[in-house]
C-alpha positions in Angstrom: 171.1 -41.3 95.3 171.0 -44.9 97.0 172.9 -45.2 100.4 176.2 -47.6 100.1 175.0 -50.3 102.5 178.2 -52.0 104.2 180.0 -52.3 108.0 183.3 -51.7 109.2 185.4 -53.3 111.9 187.7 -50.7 113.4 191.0 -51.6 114.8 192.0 -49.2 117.3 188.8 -47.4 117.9 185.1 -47.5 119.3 183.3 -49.7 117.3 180.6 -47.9 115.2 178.8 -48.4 111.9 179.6 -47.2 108.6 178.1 -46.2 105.8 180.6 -46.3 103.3 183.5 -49.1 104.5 183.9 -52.9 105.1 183.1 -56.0 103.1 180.9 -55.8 100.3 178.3 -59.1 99.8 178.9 -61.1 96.6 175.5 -60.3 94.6 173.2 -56.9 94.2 170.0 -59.2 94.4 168.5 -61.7 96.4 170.0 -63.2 99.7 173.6 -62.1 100.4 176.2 -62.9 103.6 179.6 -61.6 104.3 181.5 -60.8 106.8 184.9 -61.1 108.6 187.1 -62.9 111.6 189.7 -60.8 113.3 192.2 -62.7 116.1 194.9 -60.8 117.5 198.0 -62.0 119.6 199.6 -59.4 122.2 202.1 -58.5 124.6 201.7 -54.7 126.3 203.7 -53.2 128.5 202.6 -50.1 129.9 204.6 -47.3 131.6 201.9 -47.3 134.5 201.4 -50.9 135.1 204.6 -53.6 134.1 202.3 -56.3 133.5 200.9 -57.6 130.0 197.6 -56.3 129.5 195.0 -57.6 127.4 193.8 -55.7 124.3 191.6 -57.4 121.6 191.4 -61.2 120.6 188.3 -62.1 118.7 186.0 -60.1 116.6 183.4 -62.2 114.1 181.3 -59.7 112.2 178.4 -61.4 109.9 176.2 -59.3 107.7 173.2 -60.6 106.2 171.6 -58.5 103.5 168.5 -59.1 101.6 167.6 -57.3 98.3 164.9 -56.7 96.2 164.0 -53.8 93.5 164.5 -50.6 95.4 164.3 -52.2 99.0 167.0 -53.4 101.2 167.4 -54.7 104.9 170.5 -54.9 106.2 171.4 -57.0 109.9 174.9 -57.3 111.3 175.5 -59.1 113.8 178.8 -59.1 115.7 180.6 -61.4 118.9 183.4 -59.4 119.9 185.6 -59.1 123.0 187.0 -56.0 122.4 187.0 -53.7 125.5 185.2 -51.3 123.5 182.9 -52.9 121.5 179.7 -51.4 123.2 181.5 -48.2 124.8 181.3 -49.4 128.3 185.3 -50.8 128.7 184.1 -54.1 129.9 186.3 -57.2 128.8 184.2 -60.4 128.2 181.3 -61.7 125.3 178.3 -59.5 125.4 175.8 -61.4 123.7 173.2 -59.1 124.2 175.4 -57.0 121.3 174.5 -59.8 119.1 172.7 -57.3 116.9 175.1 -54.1 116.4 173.2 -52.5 113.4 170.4 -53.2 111.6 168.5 -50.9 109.1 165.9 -51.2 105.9 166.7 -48.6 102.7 164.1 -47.6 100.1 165.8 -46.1 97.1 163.8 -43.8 94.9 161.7 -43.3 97.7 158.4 -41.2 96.4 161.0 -39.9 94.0 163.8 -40.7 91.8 166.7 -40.0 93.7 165.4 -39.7 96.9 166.0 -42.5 99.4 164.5 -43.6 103.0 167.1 -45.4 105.7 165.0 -46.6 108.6 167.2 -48.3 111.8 169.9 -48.2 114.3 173.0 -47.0 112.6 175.7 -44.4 112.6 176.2 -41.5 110.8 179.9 -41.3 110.3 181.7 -38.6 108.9 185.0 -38.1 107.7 187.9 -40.5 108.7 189.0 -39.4 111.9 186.2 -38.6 113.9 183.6 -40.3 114.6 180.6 -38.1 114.8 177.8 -40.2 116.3 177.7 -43.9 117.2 176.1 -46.6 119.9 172.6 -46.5 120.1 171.7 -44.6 117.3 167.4 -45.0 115.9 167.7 -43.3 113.1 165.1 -41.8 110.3 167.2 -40.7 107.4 166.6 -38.8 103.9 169.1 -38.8 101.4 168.5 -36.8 97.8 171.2 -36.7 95.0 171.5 -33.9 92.5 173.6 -33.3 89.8 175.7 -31.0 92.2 174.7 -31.7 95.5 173.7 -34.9 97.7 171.6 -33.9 100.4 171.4 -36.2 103.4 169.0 -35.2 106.8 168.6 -37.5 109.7 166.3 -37.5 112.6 167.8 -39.5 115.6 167.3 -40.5 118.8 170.3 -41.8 120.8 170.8 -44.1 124.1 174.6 -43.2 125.1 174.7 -46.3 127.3 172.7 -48.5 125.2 170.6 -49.5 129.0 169.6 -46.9 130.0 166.6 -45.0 128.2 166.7 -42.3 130.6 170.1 -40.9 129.0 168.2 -40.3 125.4 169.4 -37.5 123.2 167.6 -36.0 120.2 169.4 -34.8 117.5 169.1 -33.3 114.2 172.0 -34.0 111.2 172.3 -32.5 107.8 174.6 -33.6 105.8 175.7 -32.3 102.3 178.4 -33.2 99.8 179.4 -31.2 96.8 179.7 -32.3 93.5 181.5 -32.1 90.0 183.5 -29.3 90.8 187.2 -30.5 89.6 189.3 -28.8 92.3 187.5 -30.9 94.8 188.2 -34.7 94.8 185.6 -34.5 97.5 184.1 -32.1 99.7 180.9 -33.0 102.3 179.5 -30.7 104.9 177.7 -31.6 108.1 175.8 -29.6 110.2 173.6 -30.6 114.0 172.1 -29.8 116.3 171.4 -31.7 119.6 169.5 -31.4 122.8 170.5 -33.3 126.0 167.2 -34.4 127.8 169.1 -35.4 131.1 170.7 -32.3 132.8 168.5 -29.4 132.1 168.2 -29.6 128.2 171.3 -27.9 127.5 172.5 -28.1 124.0 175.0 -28.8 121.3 176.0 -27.9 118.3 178.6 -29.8 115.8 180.0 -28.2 112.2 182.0 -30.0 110.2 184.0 -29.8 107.0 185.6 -33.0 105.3 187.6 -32.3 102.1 190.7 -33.4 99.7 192.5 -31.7 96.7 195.6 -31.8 95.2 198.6 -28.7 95.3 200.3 -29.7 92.5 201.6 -33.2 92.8 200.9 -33.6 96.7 197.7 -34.6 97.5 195.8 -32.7 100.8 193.2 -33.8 102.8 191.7 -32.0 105.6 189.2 -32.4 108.3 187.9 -29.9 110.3 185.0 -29.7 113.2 184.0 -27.1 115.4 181.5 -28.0 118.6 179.6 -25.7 120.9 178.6 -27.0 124.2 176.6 -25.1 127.0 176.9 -28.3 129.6 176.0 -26.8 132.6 179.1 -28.4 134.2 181.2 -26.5 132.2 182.4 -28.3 129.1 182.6 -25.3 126.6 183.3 -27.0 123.1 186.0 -26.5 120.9 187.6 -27.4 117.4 189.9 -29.7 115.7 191.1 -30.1 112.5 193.5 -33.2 111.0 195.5 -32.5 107.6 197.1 -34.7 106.0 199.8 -34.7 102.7 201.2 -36.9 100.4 204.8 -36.9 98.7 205.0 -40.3 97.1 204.8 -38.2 93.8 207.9 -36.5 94.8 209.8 -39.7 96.5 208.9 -41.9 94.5 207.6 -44.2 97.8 204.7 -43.8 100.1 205.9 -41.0 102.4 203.5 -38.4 104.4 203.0 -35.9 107.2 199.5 -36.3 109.5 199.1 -33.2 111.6 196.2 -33.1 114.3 195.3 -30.1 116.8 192.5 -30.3 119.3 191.6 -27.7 121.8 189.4 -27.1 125.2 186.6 -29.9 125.8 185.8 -31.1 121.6 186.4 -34.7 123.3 184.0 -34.3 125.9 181.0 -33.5 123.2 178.1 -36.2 122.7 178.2 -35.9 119.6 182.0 -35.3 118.6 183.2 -38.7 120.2 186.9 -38.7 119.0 187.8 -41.6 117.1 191.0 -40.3 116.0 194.1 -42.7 117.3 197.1 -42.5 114.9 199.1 -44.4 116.9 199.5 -48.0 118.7 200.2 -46.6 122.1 200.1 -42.6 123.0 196.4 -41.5 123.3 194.9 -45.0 122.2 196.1 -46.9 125.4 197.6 -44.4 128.0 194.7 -42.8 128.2 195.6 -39.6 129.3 195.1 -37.4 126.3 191.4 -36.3 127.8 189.7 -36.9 124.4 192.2 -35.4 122.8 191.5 -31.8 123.7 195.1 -29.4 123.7 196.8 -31.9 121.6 199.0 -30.8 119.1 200.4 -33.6 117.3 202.9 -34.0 114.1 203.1 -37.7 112.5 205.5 -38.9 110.0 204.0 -42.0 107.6 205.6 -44.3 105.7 204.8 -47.5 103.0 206.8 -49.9 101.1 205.5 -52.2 98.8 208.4 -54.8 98.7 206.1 -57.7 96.5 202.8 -58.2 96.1 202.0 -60.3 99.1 204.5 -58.3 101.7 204.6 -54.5 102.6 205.7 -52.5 105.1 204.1 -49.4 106.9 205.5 -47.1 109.8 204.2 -43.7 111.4 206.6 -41.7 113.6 205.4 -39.0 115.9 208.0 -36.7 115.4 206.3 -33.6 117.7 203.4 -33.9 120.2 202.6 -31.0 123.4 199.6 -31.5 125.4 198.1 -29.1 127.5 195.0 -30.9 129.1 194.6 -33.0 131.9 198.7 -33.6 132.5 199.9 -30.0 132.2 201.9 -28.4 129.8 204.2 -30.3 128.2 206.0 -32.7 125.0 204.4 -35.8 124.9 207.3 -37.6 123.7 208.1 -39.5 120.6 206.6 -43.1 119.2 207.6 -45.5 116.6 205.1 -47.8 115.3 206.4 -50.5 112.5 203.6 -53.1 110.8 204.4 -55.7 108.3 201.5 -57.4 106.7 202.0 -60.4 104.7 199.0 -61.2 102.2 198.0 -64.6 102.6 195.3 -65.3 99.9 192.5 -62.7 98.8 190.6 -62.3 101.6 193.3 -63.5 104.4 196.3 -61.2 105.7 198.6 -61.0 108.6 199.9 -58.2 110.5 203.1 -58.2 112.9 203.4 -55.0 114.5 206.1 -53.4 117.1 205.0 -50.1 118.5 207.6 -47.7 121.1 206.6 -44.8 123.2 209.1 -43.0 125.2 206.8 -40.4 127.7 207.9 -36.9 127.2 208.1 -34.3 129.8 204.2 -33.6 130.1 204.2 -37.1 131.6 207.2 -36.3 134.2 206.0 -39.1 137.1 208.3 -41.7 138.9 207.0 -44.3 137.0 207.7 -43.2 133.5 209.3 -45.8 131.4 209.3 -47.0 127.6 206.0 -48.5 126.6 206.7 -51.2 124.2 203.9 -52.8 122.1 204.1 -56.2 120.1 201.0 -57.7 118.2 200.3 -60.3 116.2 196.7 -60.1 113.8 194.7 -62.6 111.4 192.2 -61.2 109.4 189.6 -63.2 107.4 186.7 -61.8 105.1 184.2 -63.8 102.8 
């Protein structure tokens, strides 16, 4: 089964690419562009520094893709000045990042249905966790069957991108299940990796990514369970993120998004959390520790009020942490976004995001964080 061959931008997260997300180029043959501009407009105000602080401003993502038969190479190139864009927190250009990914894909490689992916890429999985990114020289096999497709990568990773020294091997399998009618999907991952920089210690990453329906509510659940025998003590853990739908019930878009994380999953090589639900608590205070002992319950929202306006909001209606702060309730946030559809490939988003610290945060500082952005997004 061929590979989908396409990048994603991500919003609130560190950048990685995607296998299965983000604009897809106008023709199956041949010479192909596409891409997209993202400018955002922002005022922050944080509960540990008054001032405004910048976020994200410019991203410009260009992906050229060239086709023929059963071959495909794939280059994207992206200017960004997103403080996260390589991993290192540095504002500013990089354009030594010019190149983010860039791979070539055989399809029916040797066999029908088997297919060769040769370059630096990502092998995401699931929606909420990232599970490897940045520096990632990949070899990967992927074989579809009727019921199974079978996916096995051999990688070798740079976790600062300059320093060759920090190199990790690892080992991914990857399955997902097919045709069976409870499921809408269900993939399995499986690795192994082994840390070539502090004694050869190792890790070890499981993970489950599923959805189903109970009746008219529709689940989703994601689950991942890391062992870690870092000498320095990190000792793994597991998450899981489940999510459920009522709109069938409402009659409107209305949710619930539960997350738990527990002892060092966010401290993992391999089980990089990517998981930020919400504008400000975790994403920008920065004192969730990956993550790890967070227990957090979300309330979404959507309404469509036409076809060129809508309105979204996510409430965190319970939250205790029990990492790096102490014990405690991490308070309650309001996030509101209205996005306004321009044209087909243009839309704007206006967003207003609260946080009031809870008592795991008790400092004489603590204040209201109060969010307010502006974005422009254009694809072609």
């Amino acid at each position: 089964m061929a590979f989908a061959l396409s990048l994603a931008v991500p919003a609130m997260a560190v950048h990685f690419g995607s296998l299965a997300t983000g604009p897809t180029p106008a023709v199956d043959e041949g010479f192909s562009i596409s891409g997209s501009y993202t400018l955002d407009a922002e005022r922050y105000v944080s509960r540990a520094n008054t001032g405004d602080r910048a976020w994200f401003d410019d991203d410009l993502e260009v992906v050229l893709k060239v086709n023929k038969g059963d071959v495909t190479a794939v280059v994207d190139l992206e200017v960004s000045d997103d403080e996260n864009f390589d991993g290192t927190g540095a504002n500013g250009l990089r354009p030594n990042d010019l190149i983010d990914n860039y791979w070539v894909t055989f399809d029916n490689f040797v066999t029908d249905g088997l297919s060769l992916k040769i370059g630096e890429y990502s092998v995401s999985f699931g929606k909420k966790v990232v599970f490897y990114a940045e520096g990632n020289h990949l070899i990967g096999l992927k074989y579809g069957l009727d019921s199974f497709d079978l996916g096995l990568y051999l990688a070798k990773q740079d976790e600062t991108k300059t320093d060759p020294e920090t190199d990790e091997d690892l080992t991914i399998f990857t399955a997902g299940v097919k045709g069976v009618d409870f499921f809408k999907k269900l993939n399995l991952i499986f690795a192994t990796a082994s840390d070539e920089t502090a004694g050869g210690y190792d890790y070890g990453y499981t993970g489950i990514d599923t959805a189903f329906d109970l009746g008219p509510i529709p689940l989703t659940v994601e689950y991942g369970a890391i062992s870690d025998d870092d000498p320095s003590g990190n000792d793994g853990g597991t998450f899981y993120v489940l999510t459920a739908n009522f709109k069938e019930l409402v009659n409107f878009n209305l949710g619930v998004e539960y997350y738990s994380g527990n002892e060092d999953m966010g401290e993992a090589t391999f089980g990089g959390n990517d998981y930020y639900p919400l504008m400000i608590y975790g994403f920008r205070s920065g004192d969730n520790g990956g993550f790890d002992d967070v227990n957090l319950a979300i309330l979404t929202a959507g309404y469509k009020y036409s076809d060129n306006l809508s309105l979204k909001a996510k409430v965190l209606v319970q939250g205790e942490e029990g990492s790096t702060q102490g014990n405690g309730s991490v308070g309650t946030e309001i996030d509101i976004h209205g996005i306004v559809k321009l044209a087909s490939n243009a839309s704007a988003t206006l967003t207003y995001a609260t946080w009031a610290p809870g008592d795991a945060y008790a400092a004489p500082d603590d204040d209201t964080s109060t969010d307010l952005r502006a974005r422009l997004k254009l694809t072609f």
